[in-house]
N, CA and C atoms as an extended XYZ file, in Angstrom:
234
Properties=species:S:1:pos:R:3:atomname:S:1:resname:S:1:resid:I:1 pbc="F F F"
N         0.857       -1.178        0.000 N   UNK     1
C         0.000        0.000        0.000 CA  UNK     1
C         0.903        1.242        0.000 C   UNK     1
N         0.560        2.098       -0.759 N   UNK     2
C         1.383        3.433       -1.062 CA  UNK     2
C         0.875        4.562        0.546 C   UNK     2
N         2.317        5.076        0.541 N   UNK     3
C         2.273        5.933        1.416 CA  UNK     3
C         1.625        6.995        1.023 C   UNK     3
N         0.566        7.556        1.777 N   UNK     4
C        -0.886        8.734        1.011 CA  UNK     4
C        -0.698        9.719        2.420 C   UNK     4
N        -0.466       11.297        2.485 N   UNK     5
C        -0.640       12.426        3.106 CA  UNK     5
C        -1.196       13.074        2.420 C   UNK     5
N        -2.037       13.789        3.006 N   UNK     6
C        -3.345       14.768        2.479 CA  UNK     6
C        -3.089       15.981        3.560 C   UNK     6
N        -2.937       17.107        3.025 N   UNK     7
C        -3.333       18.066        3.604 CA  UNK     7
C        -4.086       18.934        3.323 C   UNK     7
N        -5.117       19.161        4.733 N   UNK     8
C        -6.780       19.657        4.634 CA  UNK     8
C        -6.608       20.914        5.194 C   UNK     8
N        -7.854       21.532        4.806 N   UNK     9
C        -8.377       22.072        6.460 CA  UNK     9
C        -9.980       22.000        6.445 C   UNK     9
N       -10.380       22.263        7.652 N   UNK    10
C       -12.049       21.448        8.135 CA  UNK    10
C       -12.738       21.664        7.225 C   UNK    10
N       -12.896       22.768        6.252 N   UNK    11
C       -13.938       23.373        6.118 CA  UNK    11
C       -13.894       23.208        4.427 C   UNK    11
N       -13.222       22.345        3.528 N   UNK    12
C       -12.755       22.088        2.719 CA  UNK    12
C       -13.513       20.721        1.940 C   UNK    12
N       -14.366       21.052        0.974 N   UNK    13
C       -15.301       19.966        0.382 CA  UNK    13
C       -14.525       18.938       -0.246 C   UNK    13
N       -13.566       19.643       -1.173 N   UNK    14
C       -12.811       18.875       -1.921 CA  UNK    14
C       -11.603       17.695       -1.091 C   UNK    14
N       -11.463       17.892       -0.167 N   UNK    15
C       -10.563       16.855        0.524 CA  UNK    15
C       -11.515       16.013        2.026 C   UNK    15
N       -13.202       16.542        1.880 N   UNK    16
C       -13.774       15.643        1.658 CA  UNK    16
C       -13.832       14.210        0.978 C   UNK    16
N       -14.341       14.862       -0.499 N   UNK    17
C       -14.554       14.013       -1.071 CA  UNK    17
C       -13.481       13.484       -1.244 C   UNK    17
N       -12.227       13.933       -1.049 N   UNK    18
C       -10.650       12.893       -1.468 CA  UNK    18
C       -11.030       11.857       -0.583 C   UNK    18
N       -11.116       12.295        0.780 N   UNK    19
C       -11.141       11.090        1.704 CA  UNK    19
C       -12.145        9.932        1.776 C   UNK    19
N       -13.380       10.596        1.245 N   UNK    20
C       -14.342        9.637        0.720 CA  UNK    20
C       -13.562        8.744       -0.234 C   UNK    20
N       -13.377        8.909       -1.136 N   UNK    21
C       -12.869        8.112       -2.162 CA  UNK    21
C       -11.557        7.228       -1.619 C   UNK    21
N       -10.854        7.848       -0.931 N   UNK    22
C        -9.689        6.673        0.249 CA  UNK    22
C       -10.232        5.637        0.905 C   UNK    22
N       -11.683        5.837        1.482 N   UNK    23
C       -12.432        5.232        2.218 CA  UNK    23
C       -12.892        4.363        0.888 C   UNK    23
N       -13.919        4.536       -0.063 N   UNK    24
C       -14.239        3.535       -0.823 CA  UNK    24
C       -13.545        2.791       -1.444 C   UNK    24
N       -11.736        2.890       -1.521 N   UNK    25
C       -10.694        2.292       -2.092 CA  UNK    25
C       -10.303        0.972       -1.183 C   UNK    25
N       -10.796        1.736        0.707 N   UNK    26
C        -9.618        0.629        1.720 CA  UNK    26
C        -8.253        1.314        1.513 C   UNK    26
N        -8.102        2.683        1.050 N   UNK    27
C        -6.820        3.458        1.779 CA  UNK    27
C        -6.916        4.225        2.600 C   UNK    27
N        -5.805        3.562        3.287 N   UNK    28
C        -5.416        4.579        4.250 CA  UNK    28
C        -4.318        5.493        4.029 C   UNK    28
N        -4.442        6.792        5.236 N   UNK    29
C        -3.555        7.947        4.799 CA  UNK    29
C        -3.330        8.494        6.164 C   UNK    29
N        -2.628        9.682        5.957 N   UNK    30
C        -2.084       10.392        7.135 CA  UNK    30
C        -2.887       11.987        6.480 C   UNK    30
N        -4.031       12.396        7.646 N   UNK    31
C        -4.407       13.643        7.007 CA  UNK    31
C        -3.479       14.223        8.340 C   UNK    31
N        -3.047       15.522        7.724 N   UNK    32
C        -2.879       16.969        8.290 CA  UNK    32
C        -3.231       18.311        7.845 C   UNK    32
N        -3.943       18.866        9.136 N   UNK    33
C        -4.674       19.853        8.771 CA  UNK    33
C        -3.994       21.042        8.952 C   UNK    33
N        -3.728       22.261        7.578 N   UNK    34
C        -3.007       22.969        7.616 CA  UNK    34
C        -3.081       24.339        8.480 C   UNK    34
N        -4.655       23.754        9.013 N   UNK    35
C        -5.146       25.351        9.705 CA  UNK    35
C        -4.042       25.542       10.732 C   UNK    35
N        -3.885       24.170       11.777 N   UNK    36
C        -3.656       24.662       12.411 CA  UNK    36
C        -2.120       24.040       12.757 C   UNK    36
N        -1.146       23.500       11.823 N   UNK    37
C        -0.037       22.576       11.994 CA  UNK    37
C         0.686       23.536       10.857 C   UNK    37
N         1.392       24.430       11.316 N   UNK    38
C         2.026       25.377       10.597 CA  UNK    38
C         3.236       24.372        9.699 C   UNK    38
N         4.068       23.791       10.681 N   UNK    39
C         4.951       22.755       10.063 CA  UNK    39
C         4.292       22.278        8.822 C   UNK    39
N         3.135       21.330        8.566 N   UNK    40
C         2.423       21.286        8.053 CA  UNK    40
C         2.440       22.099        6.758 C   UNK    40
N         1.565       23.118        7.272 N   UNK    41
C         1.518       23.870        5.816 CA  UNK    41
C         2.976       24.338        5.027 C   UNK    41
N         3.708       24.218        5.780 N   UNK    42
C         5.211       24.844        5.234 CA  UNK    42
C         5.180       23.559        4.426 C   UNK    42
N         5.533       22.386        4.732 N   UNK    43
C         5.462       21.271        4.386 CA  UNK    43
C         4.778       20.881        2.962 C   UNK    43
N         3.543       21.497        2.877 N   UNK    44
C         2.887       20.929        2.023 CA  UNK    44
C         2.980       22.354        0.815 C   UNK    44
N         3.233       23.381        1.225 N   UNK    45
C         3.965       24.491        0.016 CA  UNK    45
C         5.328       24.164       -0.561 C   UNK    45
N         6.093       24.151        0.472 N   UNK    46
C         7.253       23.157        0.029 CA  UNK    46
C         7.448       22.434       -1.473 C   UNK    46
N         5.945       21.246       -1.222 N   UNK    47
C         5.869       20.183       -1.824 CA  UNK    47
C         5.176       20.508       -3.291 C   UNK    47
N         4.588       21.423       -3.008 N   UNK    48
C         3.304       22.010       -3.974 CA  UNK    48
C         3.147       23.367       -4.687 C   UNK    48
N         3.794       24.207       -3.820 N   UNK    49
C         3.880       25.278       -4.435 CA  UNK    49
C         2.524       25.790       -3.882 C   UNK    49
N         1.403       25.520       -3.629 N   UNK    50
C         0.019       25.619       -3.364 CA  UNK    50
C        -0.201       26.131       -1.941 C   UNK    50
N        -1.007       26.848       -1.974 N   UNK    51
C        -1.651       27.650       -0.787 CA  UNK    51
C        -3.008       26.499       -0.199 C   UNK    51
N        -3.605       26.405       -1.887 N   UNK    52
C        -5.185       25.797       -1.838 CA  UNK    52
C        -5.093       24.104       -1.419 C   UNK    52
N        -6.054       23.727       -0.827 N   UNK    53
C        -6.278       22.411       -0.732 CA  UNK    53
C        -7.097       21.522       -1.385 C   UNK    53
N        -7.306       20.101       -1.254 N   UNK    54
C        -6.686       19.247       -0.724 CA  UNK    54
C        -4.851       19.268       -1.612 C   UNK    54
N        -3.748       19.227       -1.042 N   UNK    55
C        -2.729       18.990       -1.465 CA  UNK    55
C        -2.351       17.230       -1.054 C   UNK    55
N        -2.413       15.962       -2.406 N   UNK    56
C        -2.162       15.128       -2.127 CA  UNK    56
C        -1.167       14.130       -2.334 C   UNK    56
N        -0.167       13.663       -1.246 N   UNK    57
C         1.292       12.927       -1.371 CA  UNK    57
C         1.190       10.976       -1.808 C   UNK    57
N         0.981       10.835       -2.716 N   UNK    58
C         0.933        9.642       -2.858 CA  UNK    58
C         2.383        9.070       -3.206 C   UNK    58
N         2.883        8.554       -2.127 N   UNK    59
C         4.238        8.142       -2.449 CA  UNK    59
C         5.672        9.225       -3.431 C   UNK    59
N         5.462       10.085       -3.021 N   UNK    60
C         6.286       11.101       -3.515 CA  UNK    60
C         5.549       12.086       -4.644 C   UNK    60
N         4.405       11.717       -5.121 N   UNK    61
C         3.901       12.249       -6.267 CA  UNK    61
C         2.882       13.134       -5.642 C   UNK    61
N         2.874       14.459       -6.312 N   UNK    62
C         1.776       15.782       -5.350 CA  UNK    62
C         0.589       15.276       -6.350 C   UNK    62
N        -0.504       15.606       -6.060 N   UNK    63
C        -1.608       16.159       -6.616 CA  UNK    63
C        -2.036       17.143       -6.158 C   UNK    63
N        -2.306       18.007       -7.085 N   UNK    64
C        -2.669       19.074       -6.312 CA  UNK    64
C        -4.935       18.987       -6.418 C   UNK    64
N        -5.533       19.399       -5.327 N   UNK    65
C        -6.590       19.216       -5.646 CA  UNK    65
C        -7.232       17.672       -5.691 C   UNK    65
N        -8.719       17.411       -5.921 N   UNK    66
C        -8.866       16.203       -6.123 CA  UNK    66
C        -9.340       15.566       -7.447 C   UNK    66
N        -8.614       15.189       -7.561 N   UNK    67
C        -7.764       14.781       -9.009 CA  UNK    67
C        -8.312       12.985       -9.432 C   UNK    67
N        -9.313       12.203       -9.636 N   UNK    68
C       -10.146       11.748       -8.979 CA  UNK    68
C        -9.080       10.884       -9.930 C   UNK    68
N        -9.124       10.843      -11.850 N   UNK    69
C        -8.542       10.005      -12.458 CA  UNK    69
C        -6.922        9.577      -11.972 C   UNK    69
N        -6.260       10.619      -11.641 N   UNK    70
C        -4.678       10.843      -11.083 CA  UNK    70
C        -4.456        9.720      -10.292 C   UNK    70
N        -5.474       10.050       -8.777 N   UNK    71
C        -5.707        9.265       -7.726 CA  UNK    71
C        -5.330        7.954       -8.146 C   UNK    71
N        -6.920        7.533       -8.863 N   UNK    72
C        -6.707        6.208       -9.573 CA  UNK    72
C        -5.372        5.668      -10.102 C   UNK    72
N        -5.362        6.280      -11.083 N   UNK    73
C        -4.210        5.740      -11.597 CA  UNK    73
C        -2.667        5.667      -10.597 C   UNK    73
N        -2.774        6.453       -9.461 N   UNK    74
C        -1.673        5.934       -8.998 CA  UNK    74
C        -1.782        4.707       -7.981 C   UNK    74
N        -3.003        4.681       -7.338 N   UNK    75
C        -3.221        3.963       -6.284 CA  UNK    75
C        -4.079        2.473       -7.197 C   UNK    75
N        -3.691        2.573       -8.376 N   UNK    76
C        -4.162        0.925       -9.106 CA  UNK    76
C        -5.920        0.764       -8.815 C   UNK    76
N        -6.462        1.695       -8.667 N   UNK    77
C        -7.995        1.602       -8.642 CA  UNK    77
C        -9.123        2.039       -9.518 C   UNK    77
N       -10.249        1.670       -9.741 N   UNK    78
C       -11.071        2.182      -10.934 CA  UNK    78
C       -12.044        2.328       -9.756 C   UNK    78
């Protein structure tokens, strides 16, 4: 199983539905929420360049947003 970090914050539909879709896969992930884990958000600009969320780490690869086909295709799921 691929290593998956997501960084959210609460109020954020789109990394909702990312996590929905983790859940209907049977993946698991490591969320961190950027509101309030500054490390975090440094972390995930760093990685992304991105302010906006969901920012997602699937084994070294960003997505930015939820990227539903991307997802798939990295995590071997339809």
């Amino acid at each position: 199983m691929p290593n998956i970090t997501i960084y959210t914050t609460p109020s954020c539909v789109y990394c909702k539905s990312a996590k929905e879709f983790f859940k209907e896969h049977n993946v698991s992930y490591k969320e961190l929420d950027v509101v309030g884990d500054m490390r975090a958000r440094e972390d995930m600009i760093k990685k992304s360049g991105q302010l906006g969320v969901p920012v997602i780490d699937v084994d070294g690869s960003i997505v930015i947003g939820f990227d539903k086909r991307k997802l798939s295709e990295l995590l071997k799921v339809s």
